[in-house]
Every structure is written in C-alpha cells, then in structure tokens.
C-alpha positions as CSV (number, residue, x, y, z in Angstrom):
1,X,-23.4,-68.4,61.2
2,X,-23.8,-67.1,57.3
3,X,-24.9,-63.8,58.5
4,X,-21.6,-63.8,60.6
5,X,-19.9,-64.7,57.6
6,X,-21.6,-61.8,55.6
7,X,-21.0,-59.0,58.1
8,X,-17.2,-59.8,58.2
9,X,-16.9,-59.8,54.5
10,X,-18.3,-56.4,54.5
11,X,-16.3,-55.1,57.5
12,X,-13.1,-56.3,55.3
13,X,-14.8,-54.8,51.9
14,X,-14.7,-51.2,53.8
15,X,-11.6,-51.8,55.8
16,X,-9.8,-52.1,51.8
17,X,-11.6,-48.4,50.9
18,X,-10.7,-47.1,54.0
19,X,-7.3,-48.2,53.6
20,X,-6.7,-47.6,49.7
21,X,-8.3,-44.0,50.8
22,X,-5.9,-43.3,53.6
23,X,-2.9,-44.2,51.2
24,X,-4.6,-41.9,48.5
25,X,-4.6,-39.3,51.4
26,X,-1.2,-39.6,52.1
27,X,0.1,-39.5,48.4
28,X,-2.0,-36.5,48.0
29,X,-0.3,-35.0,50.7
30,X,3.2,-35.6,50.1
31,X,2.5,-34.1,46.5
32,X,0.8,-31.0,47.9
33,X,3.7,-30.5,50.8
34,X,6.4,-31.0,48.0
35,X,5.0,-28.8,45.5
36,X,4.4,-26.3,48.5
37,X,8.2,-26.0,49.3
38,X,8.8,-25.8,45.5
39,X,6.3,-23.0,45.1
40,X,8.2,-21.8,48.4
41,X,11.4,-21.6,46.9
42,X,10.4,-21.0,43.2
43,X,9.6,-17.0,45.5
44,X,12.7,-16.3,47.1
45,X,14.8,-17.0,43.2
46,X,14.2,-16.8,39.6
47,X,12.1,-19.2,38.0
48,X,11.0,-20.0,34.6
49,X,7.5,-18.4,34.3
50,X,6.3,-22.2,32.4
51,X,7.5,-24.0,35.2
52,X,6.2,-22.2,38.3
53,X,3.0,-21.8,36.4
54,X,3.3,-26.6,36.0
55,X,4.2,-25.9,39.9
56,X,1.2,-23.8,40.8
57,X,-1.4,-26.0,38.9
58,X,-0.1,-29.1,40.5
59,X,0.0,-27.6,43.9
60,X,-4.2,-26.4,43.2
61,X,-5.3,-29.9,41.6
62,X,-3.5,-31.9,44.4
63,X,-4.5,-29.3,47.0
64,X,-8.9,-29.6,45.7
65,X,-8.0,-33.6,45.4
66,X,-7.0,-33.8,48.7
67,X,-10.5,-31.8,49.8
68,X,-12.4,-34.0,48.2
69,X,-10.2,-37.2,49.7
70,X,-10.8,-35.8,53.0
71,X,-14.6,-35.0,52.7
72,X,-15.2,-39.0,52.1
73,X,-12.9,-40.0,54.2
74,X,-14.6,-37.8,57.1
75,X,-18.1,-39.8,55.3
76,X,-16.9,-43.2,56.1
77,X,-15.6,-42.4,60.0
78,X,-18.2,-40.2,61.1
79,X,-19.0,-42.9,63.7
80,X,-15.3,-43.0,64.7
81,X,-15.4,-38.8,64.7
82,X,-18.3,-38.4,66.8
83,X,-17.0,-41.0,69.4
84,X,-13.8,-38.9,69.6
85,X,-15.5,-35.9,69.9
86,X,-17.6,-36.9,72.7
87,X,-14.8,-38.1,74.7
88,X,-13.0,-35.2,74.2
89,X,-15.3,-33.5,75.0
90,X,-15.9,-35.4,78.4
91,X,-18.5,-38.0,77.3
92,X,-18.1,-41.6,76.7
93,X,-17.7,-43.6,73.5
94,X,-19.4,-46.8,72.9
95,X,-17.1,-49.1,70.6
96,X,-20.2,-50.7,69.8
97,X,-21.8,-48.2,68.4
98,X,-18.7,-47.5,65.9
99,X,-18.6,-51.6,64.6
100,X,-21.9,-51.6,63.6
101,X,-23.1,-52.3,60.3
C-alpha cells in the first residue's frame, strides 16, 4: 500500500511541472504572438528606431524561451507523443504503457 502511496505522489509531483510548464508555454506564447503583431504593425508605419529595436529583442528572447519550453515539454510527454503517433499512424496505443513510472 506505501508503494501505492509513493507512485501517486510522484504522478502528482510531475502532473504540477507539467502543468506550471504548460502555463509557462502559454505565457510565452501570448508574449511572442503580441510582440509579433507589434513588430507587424511597427512595418507598415513609423516607429521609434529604440522602440522597435525593445520590440524585436523581446519578440527573439520570448521566441528561443519558448524553444527551449517546448523541447522539455516534448521530454516529459514522449510517451504521450509516441502513443499518438502510432495511432495516427494506424497502430494502437496502450494507456498503460503512457502511466507508468
């Protein structure tokens, strides 16, 4: 029964990272979409030079962050990921295999 115990407590442990990732995702994005259609706009009129230039390295910090966000988050579901894939790709996924420890 304490192994039980154990196993759930780290299930919930990751299912907190994955989540505080996935909201780390989603700010990043929202921040690289944003400064996207300001960079967008900042084309088609005149701009202060100093504040396209605060745009522009916003947009490429946010933009590498969110790589990196992406590259663990794709670390911590490849179970998830290769399930999908197989079933999309006419094979079947075991929900098993994706629970384990």
């Amino acid at each position: 029964m304490e192994g039980k115990s154990m196993e759930n407590g780290k299930m919930q442990k990751m299912m907190k990272v994955k989540g505080a990732l996935t909201l780390l995702l989603l700010i990043d994005f929202l921040v690289v979409f944003v400064s996207g259609v300001v960079l967008l706009m900042y084309q088609r009129g005149s701009a202060q030079m100093a504040n396209m230039m605060m745009w522009n390295k916003m947009h490429t910090i946010s933009g590498i962050l969110m790589g990196v966000l992406v590259l663990i988050h794709f670390v911590l579901n490849y179970r998830i990921f290769a399930c999908e894939l197989r079933a999309l790709f006419g094979g079947k996924c075991n929900m098993k295999e994706i629970f384990k420890g």
